[in-house]
C-alpha positions in Angstrom: 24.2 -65.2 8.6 27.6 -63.9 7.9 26.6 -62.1 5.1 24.1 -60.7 7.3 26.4 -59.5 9.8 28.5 -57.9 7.9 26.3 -55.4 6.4 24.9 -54.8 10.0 28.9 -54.1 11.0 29.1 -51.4 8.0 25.7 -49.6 8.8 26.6 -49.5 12.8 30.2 -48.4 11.6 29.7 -46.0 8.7 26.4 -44.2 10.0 28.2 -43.2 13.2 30.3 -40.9 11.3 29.3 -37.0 11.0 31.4 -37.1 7.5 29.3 -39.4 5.4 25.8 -37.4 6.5 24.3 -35.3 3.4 22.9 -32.1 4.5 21.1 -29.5 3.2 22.2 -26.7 5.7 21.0 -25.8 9.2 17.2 -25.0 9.2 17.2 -23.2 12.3 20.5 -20.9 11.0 18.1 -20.1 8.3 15.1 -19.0 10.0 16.8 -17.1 12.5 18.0 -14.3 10.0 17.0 -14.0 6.1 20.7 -13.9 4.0 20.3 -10.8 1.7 20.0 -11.6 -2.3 20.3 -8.4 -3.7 20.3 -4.8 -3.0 19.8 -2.3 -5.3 19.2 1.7 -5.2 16.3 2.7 -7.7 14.6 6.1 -8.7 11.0 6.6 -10.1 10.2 10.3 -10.5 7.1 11.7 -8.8 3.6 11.1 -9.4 4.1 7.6 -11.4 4.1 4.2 -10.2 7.1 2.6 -9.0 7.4 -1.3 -8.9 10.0 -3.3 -6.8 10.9 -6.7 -8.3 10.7 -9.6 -5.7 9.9 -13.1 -7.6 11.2 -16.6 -6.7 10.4 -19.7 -8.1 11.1 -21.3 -5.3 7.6 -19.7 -3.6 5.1 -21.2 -5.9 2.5 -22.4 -4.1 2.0 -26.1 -6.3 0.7 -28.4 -3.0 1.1 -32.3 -4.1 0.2 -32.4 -6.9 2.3 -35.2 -7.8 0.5 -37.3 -4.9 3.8 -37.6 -3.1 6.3 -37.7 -5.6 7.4 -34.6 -5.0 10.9 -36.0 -3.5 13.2 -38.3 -5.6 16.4 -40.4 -4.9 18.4 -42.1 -7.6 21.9 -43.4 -7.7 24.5 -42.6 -10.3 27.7 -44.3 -11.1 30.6 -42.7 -13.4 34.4 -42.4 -13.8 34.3 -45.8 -15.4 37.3 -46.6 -17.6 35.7 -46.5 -21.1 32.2 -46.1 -20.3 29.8 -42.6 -19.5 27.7 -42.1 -16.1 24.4 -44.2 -15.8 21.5 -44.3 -14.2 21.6 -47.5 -11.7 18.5 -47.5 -9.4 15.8 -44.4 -8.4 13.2 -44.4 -5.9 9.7 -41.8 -5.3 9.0 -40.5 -1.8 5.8 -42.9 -2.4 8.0 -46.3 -2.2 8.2 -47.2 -6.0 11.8 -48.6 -6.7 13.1 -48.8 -9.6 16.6 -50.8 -11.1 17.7 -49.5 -14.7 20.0 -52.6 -15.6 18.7 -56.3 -15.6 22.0 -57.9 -13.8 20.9 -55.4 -11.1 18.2 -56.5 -10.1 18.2 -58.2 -6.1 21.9 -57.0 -5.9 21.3 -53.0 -6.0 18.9 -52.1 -2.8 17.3 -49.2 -0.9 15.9 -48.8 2.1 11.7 -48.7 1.9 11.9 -46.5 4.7 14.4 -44.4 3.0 12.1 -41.2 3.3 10.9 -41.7 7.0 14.2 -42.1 8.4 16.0 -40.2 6.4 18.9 -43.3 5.0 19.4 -43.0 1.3 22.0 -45.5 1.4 23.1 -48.1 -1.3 23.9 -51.6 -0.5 25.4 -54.1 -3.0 24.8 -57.5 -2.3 28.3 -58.8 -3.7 30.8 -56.5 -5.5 31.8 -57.2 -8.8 35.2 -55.9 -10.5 33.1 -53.6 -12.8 31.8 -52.0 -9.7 34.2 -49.6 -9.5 34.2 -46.2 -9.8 32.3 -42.9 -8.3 28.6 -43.6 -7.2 26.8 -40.4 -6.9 23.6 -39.9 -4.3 21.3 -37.3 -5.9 18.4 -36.0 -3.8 15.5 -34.1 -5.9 13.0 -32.1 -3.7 10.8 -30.8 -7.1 8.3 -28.8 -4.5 11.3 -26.9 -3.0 13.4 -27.0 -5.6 16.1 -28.2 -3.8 19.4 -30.4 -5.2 21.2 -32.7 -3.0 24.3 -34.7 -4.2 26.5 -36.7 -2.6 29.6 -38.5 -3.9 31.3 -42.0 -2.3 34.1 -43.7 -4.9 34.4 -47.6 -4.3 37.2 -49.3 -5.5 37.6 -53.5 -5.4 40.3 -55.1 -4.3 41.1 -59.5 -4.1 42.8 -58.8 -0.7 40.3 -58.7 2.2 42.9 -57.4 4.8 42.8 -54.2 2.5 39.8 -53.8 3.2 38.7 -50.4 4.9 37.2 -47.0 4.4 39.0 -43.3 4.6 38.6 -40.2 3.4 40.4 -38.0 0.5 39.3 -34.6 1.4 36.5 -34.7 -1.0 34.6 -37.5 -0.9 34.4 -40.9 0.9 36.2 -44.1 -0.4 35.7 -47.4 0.0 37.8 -50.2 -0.3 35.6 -53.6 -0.2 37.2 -57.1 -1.5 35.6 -59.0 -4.1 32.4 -60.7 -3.6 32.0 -59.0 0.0 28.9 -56.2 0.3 29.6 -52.6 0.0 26.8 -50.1 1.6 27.2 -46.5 0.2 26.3 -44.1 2.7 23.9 -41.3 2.2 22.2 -40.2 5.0 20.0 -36.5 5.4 17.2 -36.2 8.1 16.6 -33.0 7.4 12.7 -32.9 7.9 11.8 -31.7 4.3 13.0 -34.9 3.5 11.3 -36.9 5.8 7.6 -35.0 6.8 5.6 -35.4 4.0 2.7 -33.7 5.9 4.6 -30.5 6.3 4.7 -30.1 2.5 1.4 -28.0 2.9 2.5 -25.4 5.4 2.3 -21.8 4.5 5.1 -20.0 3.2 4.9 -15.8 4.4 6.2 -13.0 2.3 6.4 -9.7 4.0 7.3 -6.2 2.8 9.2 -3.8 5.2 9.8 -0.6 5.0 12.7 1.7 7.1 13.9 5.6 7.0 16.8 6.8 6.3 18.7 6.4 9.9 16.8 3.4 11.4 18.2 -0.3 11.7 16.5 -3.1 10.4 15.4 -4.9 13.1 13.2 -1.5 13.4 11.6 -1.3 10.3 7.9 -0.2 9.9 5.8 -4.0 8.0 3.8 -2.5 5.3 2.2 -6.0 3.9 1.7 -9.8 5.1 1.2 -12.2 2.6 0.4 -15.9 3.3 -0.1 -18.8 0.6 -3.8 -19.5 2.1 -4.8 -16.2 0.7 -5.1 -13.8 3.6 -3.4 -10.5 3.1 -2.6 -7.5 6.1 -2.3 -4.2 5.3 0.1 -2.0 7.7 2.2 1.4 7.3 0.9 5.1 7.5 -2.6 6.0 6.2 -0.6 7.9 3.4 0.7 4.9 2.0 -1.7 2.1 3.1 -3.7 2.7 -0.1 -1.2 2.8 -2.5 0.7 -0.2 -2.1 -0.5 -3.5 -3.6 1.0 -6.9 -4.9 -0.9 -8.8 -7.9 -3.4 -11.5 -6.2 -1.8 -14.6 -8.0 1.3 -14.0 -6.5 1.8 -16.9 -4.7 0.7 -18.7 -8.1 3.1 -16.6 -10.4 6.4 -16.8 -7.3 5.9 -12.8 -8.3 5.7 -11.1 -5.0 6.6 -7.1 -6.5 5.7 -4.7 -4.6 3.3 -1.5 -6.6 3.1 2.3 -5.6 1.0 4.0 -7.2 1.5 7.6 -7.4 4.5 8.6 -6.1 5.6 11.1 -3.1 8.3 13.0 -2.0 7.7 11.4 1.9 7.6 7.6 -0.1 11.4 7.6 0.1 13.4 5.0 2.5 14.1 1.5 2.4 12.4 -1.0 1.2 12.7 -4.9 1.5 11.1 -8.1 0.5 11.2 -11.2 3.0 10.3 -14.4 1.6 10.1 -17.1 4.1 9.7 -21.1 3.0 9.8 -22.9 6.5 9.6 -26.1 5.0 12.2 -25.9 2.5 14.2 -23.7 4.5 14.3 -20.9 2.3 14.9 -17.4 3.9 15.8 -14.7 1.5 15.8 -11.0 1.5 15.6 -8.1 -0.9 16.5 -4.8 -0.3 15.7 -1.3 -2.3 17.0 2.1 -1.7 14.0 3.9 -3.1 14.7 7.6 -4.3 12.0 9.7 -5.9 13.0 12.5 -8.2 11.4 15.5 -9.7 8.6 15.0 -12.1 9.7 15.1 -15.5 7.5 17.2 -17.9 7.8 16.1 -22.0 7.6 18.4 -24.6 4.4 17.6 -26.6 4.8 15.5 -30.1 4.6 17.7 -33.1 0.8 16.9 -34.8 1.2 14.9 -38.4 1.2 17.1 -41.4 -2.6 17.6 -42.3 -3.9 17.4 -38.4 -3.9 21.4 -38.7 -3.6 20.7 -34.2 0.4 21.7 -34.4 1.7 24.0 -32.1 5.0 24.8 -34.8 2.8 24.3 -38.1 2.7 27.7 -40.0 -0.7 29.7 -39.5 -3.4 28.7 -41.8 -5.2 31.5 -43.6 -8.0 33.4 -42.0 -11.6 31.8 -42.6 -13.8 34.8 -42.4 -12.0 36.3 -45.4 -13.5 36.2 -48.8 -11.0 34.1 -51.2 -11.8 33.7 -54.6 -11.4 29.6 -56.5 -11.6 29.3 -60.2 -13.4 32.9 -60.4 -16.0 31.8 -57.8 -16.4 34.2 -54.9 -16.7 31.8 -51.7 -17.6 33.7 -48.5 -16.9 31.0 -45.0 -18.5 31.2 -42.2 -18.0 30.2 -39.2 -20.8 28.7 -36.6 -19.8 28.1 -33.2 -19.9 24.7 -31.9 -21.9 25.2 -29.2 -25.9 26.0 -29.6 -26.4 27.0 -26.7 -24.2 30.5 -26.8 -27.1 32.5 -27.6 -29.2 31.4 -24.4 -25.9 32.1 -22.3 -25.9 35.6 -24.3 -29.6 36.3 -23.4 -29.2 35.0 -19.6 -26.6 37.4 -18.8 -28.7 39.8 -20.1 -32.0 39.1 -18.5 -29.8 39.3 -15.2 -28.6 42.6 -15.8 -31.9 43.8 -16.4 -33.4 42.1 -13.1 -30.8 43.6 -11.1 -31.0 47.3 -12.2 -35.1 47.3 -11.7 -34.6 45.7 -8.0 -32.2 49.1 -7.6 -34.7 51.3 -9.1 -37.7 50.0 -6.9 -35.1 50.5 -3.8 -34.5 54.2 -4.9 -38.2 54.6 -5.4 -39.2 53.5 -1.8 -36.5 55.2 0.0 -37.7 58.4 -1.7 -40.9 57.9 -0.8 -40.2 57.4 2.9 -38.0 60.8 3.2 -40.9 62.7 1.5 -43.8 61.2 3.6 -41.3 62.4 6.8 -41.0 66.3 5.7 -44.2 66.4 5.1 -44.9 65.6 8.6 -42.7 67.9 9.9 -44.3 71.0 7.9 -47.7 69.8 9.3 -45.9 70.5 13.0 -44.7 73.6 12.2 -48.2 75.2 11.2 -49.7 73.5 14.7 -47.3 75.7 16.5 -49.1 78.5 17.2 -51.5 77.1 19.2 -49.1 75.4 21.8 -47.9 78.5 22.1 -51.3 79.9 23.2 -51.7 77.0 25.7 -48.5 77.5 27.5 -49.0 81.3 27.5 -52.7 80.3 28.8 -50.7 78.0 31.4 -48.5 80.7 32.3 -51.2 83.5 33.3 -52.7 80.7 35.3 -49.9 80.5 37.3 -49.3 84.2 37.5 -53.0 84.2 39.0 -51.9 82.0 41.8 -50.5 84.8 43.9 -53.2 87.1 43.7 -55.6 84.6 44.9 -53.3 83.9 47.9 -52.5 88.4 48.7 -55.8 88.5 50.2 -55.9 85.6 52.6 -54.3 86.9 56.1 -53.3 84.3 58.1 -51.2 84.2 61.6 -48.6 81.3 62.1 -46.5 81.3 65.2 -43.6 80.9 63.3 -42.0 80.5 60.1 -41.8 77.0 59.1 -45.2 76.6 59.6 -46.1 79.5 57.1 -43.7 78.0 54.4 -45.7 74.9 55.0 -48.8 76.8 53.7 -48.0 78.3 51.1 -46.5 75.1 49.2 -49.8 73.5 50.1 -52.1 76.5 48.5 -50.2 77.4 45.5 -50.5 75.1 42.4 -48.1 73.0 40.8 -46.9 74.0 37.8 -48.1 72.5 35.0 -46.8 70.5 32.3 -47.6 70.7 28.7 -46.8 68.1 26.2 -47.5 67.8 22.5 -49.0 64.1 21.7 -49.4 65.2 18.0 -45.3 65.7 17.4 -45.1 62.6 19.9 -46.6 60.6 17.0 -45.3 62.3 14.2 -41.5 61.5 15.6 -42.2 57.9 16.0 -43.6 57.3 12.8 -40.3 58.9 10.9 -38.5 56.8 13.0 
C-alpha cells in the first residue's frame, strides 16, 4: 500500500506541471496559416513547359499499412559512466510491450493505455544505484513522419529527505532515494498520437496563383487535390488546360505543378499549399514565375557524308556529263514525285477550258448585237408606209371642216355653238407602229 501511494503522489504531482508535457507544437497555430518553405524566382522562356517543384515526403498517402503500428514509444537511457546509450523498453500503438534487458523485466513499466491518453511515462518499481543517468522518451509517428524526444536525468541518492524534483533549464531531474519508485514523465495528447481513426483522413494540396500587385489572401486557386483521388480544375479558360500534376502524386509525395506551352499572360505568382490535418503539417511554396523570350538555336551542322549541311561546300552539278576511268557517264535526274506530269497536264486542261467558255461568250454576244441591227434595217424599209397612213390620217382631218362649211345652224349664243362644233368634228387620231413596238422589246 505504500508503495502504491507513492507512485500515485508522483503522477498527481508531476503530471500537474505544464514543464514535463512533450509537445509537438500547436495544431490549431498550424492550420490557421501555412509557414512558407521556400521561395524562389524562376524563368522558362516561351512556348515550353515550365515545371514548379512541390514534393514532400511527408504527403504520401501509405494508410495503415502496418495495422496500427504506425506510432512507437521506446525509452533510452545514456550518460552512464563507462557504458553507451541502450535501448531499455519500446511499445507499438497496438499494445505490444517490449523489455530489452532480463533484470528489467516487472521493474520497467508503461502504461497500456499509453496511446489513448496520451502518458508515455516510465515507472521503475525500485531504483537501483546503476539507474542513473539521462532517460530519453522518443516518440516515432512513421505515417507522419514525425520525431518526438523528451529528456528527464535521474540521479540516486541514500538520503530520502533529498529527495525532490527541479528543473535545470534543459531538461527535468529527479532526485529519488534508493529503493523508492521513480516515474519519468512524458506526457503528449496531441491527437495524432492518440486517434488512431483519424490516420485515414485526407490530406489537400492546392495550387494558387496571384498577379503581380495582389495579396495572398486574394489569390486566384488553380487546382484541388485530395488523397481519395478527386481533382478540381479552376483559373482562366487560358490556363485551365494547360496545367496538370502527375496522377500518382499523392503515391510519389510529388505534387509539381506542369504548364505546358508557355505565355507571356502565364506570369505571376505561384504557390503550392500542402495541408496534413492529422499530422499537422502546413507548408507553403512559393514561385515568382517569369517567362522570357523564345530562344531560337542555330541548327547542328550535318555529319560529313550526310550531303544535308547548310556550310558543306557545293557538291558538283548532276546533269553534267563527267567522265570515270575513260567512261562517259551521263546522270539523270527523275523527280521524286510521279505525279508531276498529271499536275503539268491539269493546269493545262484548265487553261484550255477557260479560254473556250470566253470564246462561246464572245460568240453569243455577237450574235445577239447582229440579230438587233438587223431588226432595225427591217424598220427602216417599213417606213414609208407609216408615212402614207399618217398623211392618209391627216387629209381625213383636213376633210372635217369642209363637211361642217355647209351646215348653217342658229344658236342663241356663243357657248352653245362652241358646244357643237367639238361634238361634230372628229378626234384626231392616233397612229401607232405595233411592228417597231415588237422589234424594240425583243432587243431589249
Amino acid at each position: 500500500m505504500e508503495l502504491l501511494s507513492c507512485v500515485l503522489l508522483w503522477k498527481l504531482v508531476l503530471l500537474q506541471s505544464p514543464a514535463f508535457i512533450l509537445s509537438s507544437g500547436p495544431a490549431g497555430t498550424a492550420a490557421a496559416s501555412s509557414s512558407v518553405v521556400s521561395e524562389s524566382v524562376v524563368k522558362w522562356p516561351a512556348g515550353t513547359q515550365a515545371v514548379l517543384n512541390c514534393q514532400s515526403p511527408r504527403m504520401v498517402w501509405t494508410q495503415d499499412r502496418l495495422h496500427d503500428r504506425q506510432r512507437v514509444i521506446h525509452w533510452d537511457l545514456s550518460g552512464v559512466p563507462g557504458s553507451q546509450g541502450r535501448r531499455l523498453v519500446d511499445m507499438y500503438s497496438a499494445g505490444e510491450q517490449r523489455v530489452y534487458e532480463p533484470r528489467d523485466n516487472g521493474r520497467l513499466l508503461l502504461s497500456p493505455s499509453a496511446f489513448q491518453d496520451g502518458n508515455f511515462s516510465l515507472l521503475i518499481r525500485a531504483v537501483e544505484e546503476g539507474d542513473e543517468g539521462v532517460y530519453t522518451c522518443n516518440l516515432h509517428h512513421h505515417y507522419c513522419h514525425l520525431y518526438e524526444s523528451l529528456a528527464v536525468r535521474l540521479e540516486v541518492t541514500d538520503d530520502p529527505l533529498l529527495a525532490r524534483a527541479y528543473w535545470d533549464g534543459e531538461k527535468e531531474v529527479m532526485v529519488v532515494a534508493r529503493g523508492m519508485p521513480a516515474l519519468m514523465t512524458c506526457v503528449n495528447r496531441e491527437h495524432l498520437w492518440t486517434d488512431r481513426h483519424l490516420e485515414e483522413a485526407q490530406q489537400v494540396v492546392h495550387w494558387d496563383r496571384q498577379l503581380p500587385g495582389v495579396p495572398h489572401d486574394r489569390a486566384d486557386r488553380l487546382l484541388d487535390l485530395y488523397a481519395s483521388g478527386e481533382r478540381r480544375a479552376y483559373g482562366p479558360s487560358f490556363l485551365r488546360d494547360r496545367v496538370a500534376v502527375k496522377a500518382d502524386a499523392f503515391a510519389r509525395g510529388d505534387f509539381s505543378l506542369r504548364i505546358d506551352a508557355l505565355e507571356q499572360a502565364d506570369e505571376g505568382i505561384y504557390s503550392c499549399h500542402l495541408h496534413h490535418h492529422y499530422c499537422g503539417l502546413h507548408e507553403r511554396r512559393v514561385y515568382h514565375l517569369q517567362v522570357t523570350e523564345p530562344t531560337f538555336e542555330p541548327p547542328a551542322p550535318a555529319s560529313p557524308g550526310n550531303g544535308s549541311g547548310h556550310n558543306s561546300a557545293p557538291g558538283p552539278d548532276p546533269t553534267l556529263v563527267s567522265r570515270s576511268r575513260g567512261h562517259s557517264v551521263i546522270n539523270v535526274i527523275v523527280p521524286e514525285n510521279h505525279s508531276h506530269f498529271f499536275q503539268q497536264l491539269g493546269y493545262v486542261l484548265a487553261t484550255l477550258l477557260l479560254f473556250i467558255l470566253l470564246l462561246i461568250t464572245v460568240v453569243l454576244a455577237t450574235r445577239h448585237r447582229g440579230g438587233c441591227e438587223a431588226s432595225d434595217k427591217k424598220a427602216g424599209k417599213s417606213k414609208g408606209k407609216d408615212v402614207n397612213m399618217m398623211e392618209f390620217a391627216v387629209a381625213t382631218r383636213d376633210q372635217a371642216p369642209y363637211r361642217t362649211e355647209d351646215i348653217q345652224l342658229d344658236y342663241k349664243n356663243n357657248i352653245l355653238k362652241e358646244r357643237a362644233e367639238l361634238a361634230h368634228s372628229p378626234l384626231p387620231a392616233k397612229n401607232v407602229d405595233l411592228d417597231k413596238e415588237f422589234r424594240k422589246e425583243y432587243c431589249k
